[in-house]
N, C-alpha and C positions, 0 to 999 in steps of 0.2 A: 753131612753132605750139604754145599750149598748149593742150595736152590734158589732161581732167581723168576720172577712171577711177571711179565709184563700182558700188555694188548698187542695181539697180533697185530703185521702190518702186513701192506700188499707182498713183500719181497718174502714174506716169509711162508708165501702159498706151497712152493716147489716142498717144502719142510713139511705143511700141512697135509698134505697130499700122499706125502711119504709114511705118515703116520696112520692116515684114514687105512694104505694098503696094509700095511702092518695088523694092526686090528681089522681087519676085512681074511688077514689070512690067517688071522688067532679064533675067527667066526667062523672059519673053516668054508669060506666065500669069498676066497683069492681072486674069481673071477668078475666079480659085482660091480665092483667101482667102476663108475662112467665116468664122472666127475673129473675133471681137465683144470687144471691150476688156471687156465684163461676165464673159466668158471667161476672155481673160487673168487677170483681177481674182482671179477665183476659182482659177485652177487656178494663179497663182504665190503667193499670200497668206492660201492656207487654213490649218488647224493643221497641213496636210498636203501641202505646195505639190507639184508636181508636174513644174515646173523652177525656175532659175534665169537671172536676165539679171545682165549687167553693162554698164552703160551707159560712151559717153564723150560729155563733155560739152567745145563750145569757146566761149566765150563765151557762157557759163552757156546753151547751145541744145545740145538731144540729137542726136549727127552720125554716133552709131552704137553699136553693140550687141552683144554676145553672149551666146544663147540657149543653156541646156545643163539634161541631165538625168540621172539615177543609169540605168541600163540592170543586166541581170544576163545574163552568160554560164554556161549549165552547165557549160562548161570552162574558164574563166576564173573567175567568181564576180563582183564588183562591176565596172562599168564604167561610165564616162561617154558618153552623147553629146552632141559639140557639135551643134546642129538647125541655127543657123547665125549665120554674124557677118555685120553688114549694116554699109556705111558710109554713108553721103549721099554720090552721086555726085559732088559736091561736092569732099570731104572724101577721097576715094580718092587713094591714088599717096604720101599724108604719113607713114604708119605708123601710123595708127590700128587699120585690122588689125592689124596687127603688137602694138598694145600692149593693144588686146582678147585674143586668142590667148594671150599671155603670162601676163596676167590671169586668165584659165580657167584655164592651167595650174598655177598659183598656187593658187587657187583651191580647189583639188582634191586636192592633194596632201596634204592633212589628211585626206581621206577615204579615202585607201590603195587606189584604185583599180587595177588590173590594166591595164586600156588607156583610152585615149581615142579616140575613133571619131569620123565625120564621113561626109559623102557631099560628094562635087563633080558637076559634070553634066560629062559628058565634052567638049561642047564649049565649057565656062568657062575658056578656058588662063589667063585672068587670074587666078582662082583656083584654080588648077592650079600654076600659076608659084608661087604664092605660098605654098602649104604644102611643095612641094620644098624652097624653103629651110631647110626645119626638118626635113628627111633626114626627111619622112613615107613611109608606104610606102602604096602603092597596089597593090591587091588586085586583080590579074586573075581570080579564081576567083568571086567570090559576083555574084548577080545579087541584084536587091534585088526583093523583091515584096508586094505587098499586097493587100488588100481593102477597097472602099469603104467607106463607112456603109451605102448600100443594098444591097451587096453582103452587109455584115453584117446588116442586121434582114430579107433576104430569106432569108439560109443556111438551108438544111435537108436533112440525109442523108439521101440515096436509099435505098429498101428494099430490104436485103438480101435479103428472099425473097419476091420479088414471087410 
């Protein structure tokens, strides 16, 4: 199969977008994506992008992707994270992960980074299988946690002296 590897461009968000739904509905959270290609547009193409993709392309049709951003550890300093690589279910099983992955790591390696990060879902052994091969390590200690958007514009610290 050829596979062709480039950096995403603005035009190629609508494709981007198609791919996030796709793996959003292999996550079995069809409904989750907010995210609006006018989004993407903006937040990879500003003077100030705030990731990067890299696309692969087979028969000049986009069949998959990897998503990544600069992150900073206080004990670490620069780091990367990969958000995530999607294939077209399609397109799985040929090594197009395998040559997105490679890609990022490529990638990055001019930027002198300290680590490269990622999250799997624990029950994805597909993509569990598939970063062991590259002696990744898997963190039994941290829990990931967050807060929503309305959990953020609701926040408000309770009075200390009431």
């Amino acid at each position: 199969m050829n596979i062709t590897l480039r950096k995403a461009r603005k035009e190629d968000m609508p494709h981007v977008l198609a791919l996030i739904k796709e793996l959003a509905a292999y996550e079995r959270a069809p409904n989750e994506v907010e995210v609006t290609i006018e989004e993407l547009e903006r937040d990879g193409f500003s003077a100030h992008p705030v990731f990067w993709a890299i696309l692969a392309e087979y028969d000049e049709q986009v069949v998959g992707m990897a998503l990544y951003y600069i992150k900073y550890s206080t004990w670490k300093g620069k780091c990367v994270f990969l958000e995530d690589i999607i294939v077209t279910e399609k397109h799985r099983g040929k090594g197009v992960g395998g040559m997105l992955f490679a890609a990022v790591v490529e990638a990055i390696k001019p930027l002198k980074v300290r680590r490269l990060e990622w999250q799997v879902l624990e029950w994805n052994e597909t993509a569990i299988n598939f970063y062991k091969k590259y002696n990744s390590h898997f963190d039994p200690e941290w829990l990931n946690c967050k807060l929503t958007e309305n959990q953020i514009q609701e926040f408000s610290i309770p009075n200390p002296y009431p």
